[in-house]
Structures are given as structure tokens and as C-alpha cells.
MIMI-686345 format. One record per atom (N, C-alpha, C): residue in one letter; x, y, z. Coordinates in steps of 0.05 Angstrom, whole numbers, padded with zeros to 5 digits, always signed. Layout:
N
AXYZ
...
END
This chain:
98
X+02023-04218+00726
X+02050-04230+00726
X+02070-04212+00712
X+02062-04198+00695
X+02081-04182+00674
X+02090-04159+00684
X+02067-04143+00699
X+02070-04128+00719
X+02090-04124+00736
X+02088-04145+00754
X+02109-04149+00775
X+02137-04148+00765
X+02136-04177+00736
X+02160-04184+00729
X+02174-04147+00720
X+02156-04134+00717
X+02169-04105+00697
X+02174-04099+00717
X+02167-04092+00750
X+02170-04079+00768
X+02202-04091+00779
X+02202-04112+00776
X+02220-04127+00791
X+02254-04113+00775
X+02243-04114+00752
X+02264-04116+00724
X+02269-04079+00736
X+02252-04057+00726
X+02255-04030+00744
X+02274-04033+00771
X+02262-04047+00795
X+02277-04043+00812
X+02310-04052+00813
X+02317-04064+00799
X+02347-04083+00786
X+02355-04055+00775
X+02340-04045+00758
X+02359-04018+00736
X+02356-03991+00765
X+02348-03991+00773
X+02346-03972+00798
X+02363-03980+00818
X+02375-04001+00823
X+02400-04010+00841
X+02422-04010+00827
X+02428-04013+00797
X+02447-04011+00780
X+02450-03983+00785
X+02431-03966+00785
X+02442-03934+00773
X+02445-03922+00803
X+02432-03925+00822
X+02450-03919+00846
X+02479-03920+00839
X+02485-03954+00846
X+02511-03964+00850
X+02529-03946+00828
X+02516-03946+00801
X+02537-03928+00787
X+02539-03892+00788
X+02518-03882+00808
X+02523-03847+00814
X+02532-03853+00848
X+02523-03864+00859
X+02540-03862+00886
X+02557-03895+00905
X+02556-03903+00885
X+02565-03924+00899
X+02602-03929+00898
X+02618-03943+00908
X+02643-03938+00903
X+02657-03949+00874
X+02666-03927+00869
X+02678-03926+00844
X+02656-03914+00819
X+02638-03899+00829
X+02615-03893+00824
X+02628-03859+00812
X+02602-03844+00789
X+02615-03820+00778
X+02628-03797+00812
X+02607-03794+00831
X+02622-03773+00849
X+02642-03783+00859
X+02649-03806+00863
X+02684-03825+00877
X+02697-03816+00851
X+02696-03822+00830
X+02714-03810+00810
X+02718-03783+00801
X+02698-03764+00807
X+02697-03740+00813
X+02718-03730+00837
X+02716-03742+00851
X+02733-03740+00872
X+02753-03740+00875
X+02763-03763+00864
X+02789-03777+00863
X+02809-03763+00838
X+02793-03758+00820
X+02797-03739+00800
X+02812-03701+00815
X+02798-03698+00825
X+02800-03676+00840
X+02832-03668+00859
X+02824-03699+00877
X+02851-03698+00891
X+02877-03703+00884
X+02879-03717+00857
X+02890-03718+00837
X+02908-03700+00827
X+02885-03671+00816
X+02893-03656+00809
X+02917-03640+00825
X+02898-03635+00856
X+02917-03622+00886
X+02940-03635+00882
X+02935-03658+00889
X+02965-03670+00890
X+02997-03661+00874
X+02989-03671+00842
X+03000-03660+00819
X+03010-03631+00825
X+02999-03610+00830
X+03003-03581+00834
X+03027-03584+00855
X+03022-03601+00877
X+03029-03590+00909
X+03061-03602+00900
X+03060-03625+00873
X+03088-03643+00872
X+03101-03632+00854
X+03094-03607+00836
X+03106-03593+00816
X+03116-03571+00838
X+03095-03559+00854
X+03122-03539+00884
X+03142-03549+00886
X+03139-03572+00887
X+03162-03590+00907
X+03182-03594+00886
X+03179-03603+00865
X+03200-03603+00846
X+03212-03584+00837
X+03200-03550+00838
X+03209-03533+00828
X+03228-03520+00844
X+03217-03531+00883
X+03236-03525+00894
X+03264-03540+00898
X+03260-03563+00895
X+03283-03582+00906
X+03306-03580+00877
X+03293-03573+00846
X+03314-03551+00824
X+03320-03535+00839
X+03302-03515+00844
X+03329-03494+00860
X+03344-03500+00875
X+03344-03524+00893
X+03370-03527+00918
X+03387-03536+00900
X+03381-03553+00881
X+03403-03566+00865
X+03418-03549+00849
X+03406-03534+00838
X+03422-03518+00831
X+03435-03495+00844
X+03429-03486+00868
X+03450-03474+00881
X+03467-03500+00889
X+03464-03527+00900
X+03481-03534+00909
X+03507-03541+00883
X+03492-03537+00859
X+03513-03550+00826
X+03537-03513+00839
X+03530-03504+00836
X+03538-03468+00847
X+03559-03470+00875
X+03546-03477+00892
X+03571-03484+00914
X+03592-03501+00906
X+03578-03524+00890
X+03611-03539+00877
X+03632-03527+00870
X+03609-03517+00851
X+03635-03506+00829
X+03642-03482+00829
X+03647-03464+00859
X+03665-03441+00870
X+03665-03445+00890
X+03690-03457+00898
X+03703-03462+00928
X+03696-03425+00944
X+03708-03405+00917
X+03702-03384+00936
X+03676-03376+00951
X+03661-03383+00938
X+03627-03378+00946
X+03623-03396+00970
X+03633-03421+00967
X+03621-03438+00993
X+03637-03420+01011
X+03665-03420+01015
X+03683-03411+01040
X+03663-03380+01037
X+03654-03363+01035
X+03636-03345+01034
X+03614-03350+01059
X+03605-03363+01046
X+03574-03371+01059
X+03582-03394+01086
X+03602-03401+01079
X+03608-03413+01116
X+03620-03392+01129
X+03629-03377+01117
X+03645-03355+01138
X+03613-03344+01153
X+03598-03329+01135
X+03575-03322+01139
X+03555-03329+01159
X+03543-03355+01148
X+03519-03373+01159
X+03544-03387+01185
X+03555-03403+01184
X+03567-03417+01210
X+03597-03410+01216
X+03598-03381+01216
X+03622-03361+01229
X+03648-03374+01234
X+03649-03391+01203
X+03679-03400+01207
X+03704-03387+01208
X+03733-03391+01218
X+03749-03372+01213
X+03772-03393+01201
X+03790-03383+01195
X+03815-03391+01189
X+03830-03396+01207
X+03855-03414+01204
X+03872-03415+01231
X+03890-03388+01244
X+03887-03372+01222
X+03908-03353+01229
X+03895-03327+01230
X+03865-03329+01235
X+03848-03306+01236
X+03832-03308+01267
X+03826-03282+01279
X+03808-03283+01305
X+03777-03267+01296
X+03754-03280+01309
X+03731-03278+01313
X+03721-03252+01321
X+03715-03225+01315
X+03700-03213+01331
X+03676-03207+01324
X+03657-03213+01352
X+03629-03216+01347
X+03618-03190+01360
X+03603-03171+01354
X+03584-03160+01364
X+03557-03150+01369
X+03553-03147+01392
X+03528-03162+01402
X+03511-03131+01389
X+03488-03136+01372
X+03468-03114+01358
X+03455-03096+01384
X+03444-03117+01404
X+03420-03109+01424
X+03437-03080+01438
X+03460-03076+01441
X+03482-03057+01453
X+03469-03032+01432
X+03468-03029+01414
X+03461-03010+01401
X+03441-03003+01394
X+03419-03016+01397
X+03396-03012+01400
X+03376-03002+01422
X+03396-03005+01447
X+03393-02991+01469
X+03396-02965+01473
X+03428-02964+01457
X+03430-02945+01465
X+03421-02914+01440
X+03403-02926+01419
X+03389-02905+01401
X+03363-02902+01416
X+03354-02913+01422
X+03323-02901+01446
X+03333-02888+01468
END
């Protein structure tokens, strides 16, 4: 009888220590979770370090009207009312150096 009862009492501590190395919420799930954790954290400090930089160029475009009117002339080929556009096309000259 003592036997068994010890065997029985073993098999209980042998379903406990499963459940606590692989069962959920078990050391490799927290290993895990631990892990992705970490990725995460890294991938959201990129992201922060980038979206400071926009902000601070955009604190920079505020505060010099000349820089923005710059960079729209530039990036989306704005003109003034009392100025004309001339565009020329690169591929013309690249033709004609070969």
C-alpha cells in the first residue's frame, strides 16, 4: 500500500514539473516571451529615434520660412507668381555622351 501510495505521490510531482518546464506559462514560455520582449523594445527604440529625427527637422522647417520655401521649390517644383518653370529633361544628355 505505501508503495503505490509513494508511486502515486511521484507521479503528481512529475506532472507538476512538466507543467512547470513546458507547460504554459512554464520556464521555456517565459524564456520566450522574455526574448520577444527584448526584439520588440530594440525595434521601438528605431522607431523612436526615428520619428526624433522627423520632429526635429519638422521643429527646423517651422522655424525658417526660408528653408521650407527651399525645399518646396526643390522637392514639389514650386514657383512664384511672377517666376516661369524651366525643366530639363537629364535622359537628352545622356544620350547624347554615349
Amino acid at each position: 500500500m505505501q508503495k503505490l501510495l509513494f508511486l502515486a505521490l511521484c507521479g503528481v510531482m512529475a506532472l507538476f514539473q512538466y507543467e512547470l518546464w513546458f507547460g504554459r506559462g512554464g520556464v521555456y514560455d517565459n524564456h520566450n516571451l522574455s526574448l520577444n520582449i527584448n526584439q520588440r523594445l530594440e525595434y521601438n527604440q528605431k522607431l523612436q529615434d526615428r520619428n526624433d529625427a522627423v520632429v526635429e527637422h519638422l521643429l527646423e522647417l517651422k522655424g525658417s520660412p526660408e528653408l521650407m520655401e527651399a525645399r518646396s521649390r526643390r522637392d514639389l517644383n514650386l514657383v512664384k507668381s511672377n517666376e516661369t518653370l524651366v525643366m530639363l529633361d537629364d535622359t537628352s544628355n545622356e544620350s547624347a555622351v554615349k
